[in-house]
C-alpha positions in Angstrom: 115.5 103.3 117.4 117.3 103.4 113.9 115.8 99.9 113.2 112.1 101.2 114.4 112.5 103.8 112.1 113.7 102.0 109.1 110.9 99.6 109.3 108.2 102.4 109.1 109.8 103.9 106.3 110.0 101.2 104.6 106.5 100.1 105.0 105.6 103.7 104.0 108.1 103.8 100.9 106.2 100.6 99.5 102.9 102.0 99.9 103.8 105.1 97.9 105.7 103.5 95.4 102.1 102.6 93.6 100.7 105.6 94.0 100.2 107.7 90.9 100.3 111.4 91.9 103.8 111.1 93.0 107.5 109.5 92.1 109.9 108.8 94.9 113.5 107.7 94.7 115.6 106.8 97.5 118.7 108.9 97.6 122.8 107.8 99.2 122.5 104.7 97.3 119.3 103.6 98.8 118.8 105.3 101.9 115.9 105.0 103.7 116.7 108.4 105.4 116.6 110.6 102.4 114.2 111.0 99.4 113.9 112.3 96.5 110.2 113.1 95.6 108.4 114.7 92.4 105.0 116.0 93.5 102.8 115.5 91.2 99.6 117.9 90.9 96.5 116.4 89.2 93.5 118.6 89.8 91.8 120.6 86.7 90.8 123.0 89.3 94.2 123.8 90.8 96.5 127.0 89.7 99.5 124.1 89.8 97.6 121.7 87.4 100.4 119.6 85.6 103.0 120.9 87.9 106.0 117.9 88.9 107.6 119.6 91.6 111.1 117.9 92.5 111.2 117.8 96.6 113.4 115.9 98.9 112.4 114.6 102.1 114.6 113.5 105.4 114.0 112.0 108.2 116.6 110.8 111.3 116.5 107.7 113.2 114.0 109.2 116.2 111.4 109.0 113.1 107.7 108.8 113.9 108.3 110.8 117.1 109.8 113.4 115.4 108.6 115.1 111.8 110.6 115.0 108.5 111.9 117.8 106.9 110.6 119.1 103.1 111.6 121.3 100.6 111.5 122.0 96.8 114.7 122.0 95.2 113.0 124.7 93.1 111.1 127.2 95.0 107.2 128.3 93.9 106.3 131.5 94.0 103.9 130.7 96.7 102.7 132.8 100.2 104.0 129.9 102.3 106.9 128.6 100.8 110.6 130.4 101.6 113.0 131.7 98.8 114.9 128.5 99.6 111.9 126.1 99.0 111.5 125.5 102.7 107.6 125.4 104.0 106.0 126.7 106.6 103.5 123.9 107.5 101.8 123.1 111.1 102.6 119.0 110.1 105.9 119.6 110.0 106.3 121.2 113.5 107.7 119.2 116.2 104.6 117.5 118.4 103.0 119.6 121.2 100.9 122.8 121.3 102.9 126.5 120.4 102.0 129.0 122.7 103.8 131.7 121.0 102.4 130.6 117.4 99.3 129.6 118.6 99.2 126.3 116.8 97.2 123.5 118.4 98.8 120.1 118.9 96.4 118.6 116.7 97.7 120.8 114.2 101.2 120.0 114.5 103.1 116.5 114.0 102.5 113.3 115.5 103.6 109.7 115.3 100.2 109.0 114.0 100.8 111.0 110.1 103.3 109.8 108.0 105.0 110.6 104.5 101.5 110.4 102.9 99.6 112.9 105.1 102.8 115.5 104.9 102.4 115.0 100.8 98.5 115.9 101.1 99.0 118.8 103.5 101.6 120.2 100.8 99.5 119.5 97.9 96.2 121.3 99.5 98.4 124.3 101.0 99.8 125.0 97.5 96.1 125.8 96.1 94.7 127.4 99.5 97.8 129.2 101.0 97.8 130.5 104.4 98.0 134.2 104.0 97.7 135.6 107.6 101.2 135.0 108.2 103.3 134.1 105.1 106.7 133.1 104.8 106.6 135.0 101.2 104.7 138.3 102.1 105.0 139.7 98.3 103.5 136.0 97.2 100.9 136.8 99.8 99.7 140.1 98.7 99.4 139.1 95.0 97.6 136.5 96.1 95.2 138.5 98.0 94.8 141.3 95.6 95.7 140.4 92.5 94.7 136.3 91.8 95.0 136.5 87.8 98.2 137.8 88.1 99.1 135.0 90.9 97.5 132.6 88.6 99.9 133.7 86.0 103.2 132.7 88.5 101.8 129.1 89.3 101.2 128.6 85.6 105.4 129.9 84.6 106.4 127.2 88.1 104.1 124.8 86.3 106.0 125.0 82.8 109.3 125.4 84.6 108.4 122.3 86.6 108.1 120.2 83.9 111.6 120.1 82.7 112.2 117.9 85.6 109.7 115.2 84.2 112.2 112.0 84.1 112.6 110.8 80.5 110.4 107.8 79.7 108.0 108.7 82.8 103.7 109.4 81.7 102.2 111.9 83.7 99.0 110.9 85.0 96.0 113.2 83.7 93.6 111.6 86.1 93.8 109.5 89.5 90.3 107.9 88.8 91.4 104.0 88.4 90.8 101.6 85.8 87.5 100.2 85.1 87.1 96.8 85.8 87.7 94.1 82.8 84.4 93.2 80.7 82.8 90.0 82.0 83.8 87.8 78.8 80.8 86.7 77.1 80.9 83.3 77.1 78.6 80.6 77.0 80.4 78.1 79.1 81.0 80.9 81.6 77.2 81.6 82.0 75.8 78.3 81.8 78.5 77.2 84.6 77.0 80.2 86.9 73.3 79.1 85.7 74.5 75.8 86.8 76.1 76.9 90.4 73.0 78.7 91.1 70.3 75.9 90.6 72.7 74.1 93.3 73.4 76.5 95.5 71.9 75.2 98.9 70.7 71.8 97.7 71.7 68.6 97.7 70.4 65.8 95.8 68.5 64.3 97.8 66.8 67.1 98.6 64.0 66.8 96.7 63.3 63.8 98.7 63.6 65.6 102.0 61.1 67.4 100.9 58.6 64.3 100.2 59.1 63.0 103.4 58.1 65.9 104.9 55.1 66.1 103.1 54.0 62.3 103.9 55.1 62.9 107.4 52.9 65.8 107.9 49.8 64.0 106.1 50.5 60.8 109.1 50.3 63.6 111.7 46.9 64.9 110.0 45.3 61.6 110.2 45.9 61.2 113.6 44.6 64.5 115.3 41.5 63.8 113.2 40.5 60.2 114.6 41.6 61.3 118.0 38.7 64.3 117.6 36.5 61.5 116.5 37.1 59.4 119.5 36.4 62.0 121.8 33.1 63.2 120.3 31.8 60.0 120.3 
């Protein structure tokens, strides 16, 4: 089972790695089973805009079948997150439908999400909280009842958060990617594709093809016509 799940993770770690709205180290001297993340928020319409919140991520060896774990090392002053950074988050519930929550399967973990889709869930909860039953309950009555004053908290965990920007690293200001190069302007280059497209689909005896067709269907002309003549006269 350990070398299952050390194969996923690893196929999940590379896939991340060149993703821009997040920075993940492995922790233990490279272990697969533990990692340290910054969560990176890049949406001008978010409270957390700019925010690089430091998590950490485990995961034991019965990984897919059974969720990771998450936290901030820094709690947010957020309706759904505990005082010690903890969530509570469907995805991260162990697989099957709660009766006494009332959370449907689909709604809870399955070998089918992954790292990425437990990233996403956190980055959408932190700008649309689930207030009906909060893990913060002063969090969730600000954010009910007084939004510019919630507003106010993300933007002090924002500032905070950035203190734990690693030296060196650029945080992104958009996740739109790079335009593609300019087509060099180049004569060579253009009379070459001028020249591929007069080809394209010929041959060079194609032209002659053509006659022959031509002549062919001229013979086959000439005959239908004398044989009408024959049989008129």
């Amino acid at each position: 089972m350990s070398a299952g799940a050390k194969q996923r993770l690893m196929s999940e770690y590379k896939a991340l790695e060149r993703e821009k709205w997040l920075k993940i180290e492995l922790c233990d001297g490279g272990s697969l089973f533990r990692w340290n993340i910054g969560l990176i928020v890049v949406n001008s319409e978010s409270a957390f805009n700019g925010g690089y919140f430091k998590a950490e991520m485990t995961f034991t060896d019965k990984y897919p079948f059974l969720p990771p774990t998450f936290k901030f090392v820094n709690p947010i002053y957020h309706p759904n997150i505990y005082s010690d950074g903890k969530l509570c988050i469907s995805i991260l519930h162990p697989p099957g439908e709660d009766e006494q929550s009332g959370e449907l399967a689909s709604e809870r973990w399955s070998p089918l999400q992954g790292v990425e889709s437990v990233l996403r869930s956190v980055l959408l909860l932190l700008d649309d909280p689930e207030i009906s039953s909060p893990a913060n309950v002063d969090a969730g009555v600000m954010y009910r009842d007084s939004r510019a004053n919630y507003n106010q908290k993300a933007k002090e965990a924002v500032e905070s958060s950035r203190k734990d920007i690693p030296e060196g690293f650029i945080m992104p200001t958009t996740l739109e990617s790079a335009p593609p190069k300019d087509i060099p302007d180049d004569d060579t280059f253009w009379n070459e594709s001028e020249a591929e497209e007069d080809d394209f689909g010929a041959s060079d005896s194609s032209g002659d093809d053509f006659d022959e067709m031509d002549e062919d269907e001229e013979g086959e002309e000439e005959e239908e016509s004398e044989e009408g003549q024959e049989m008129e006269e």
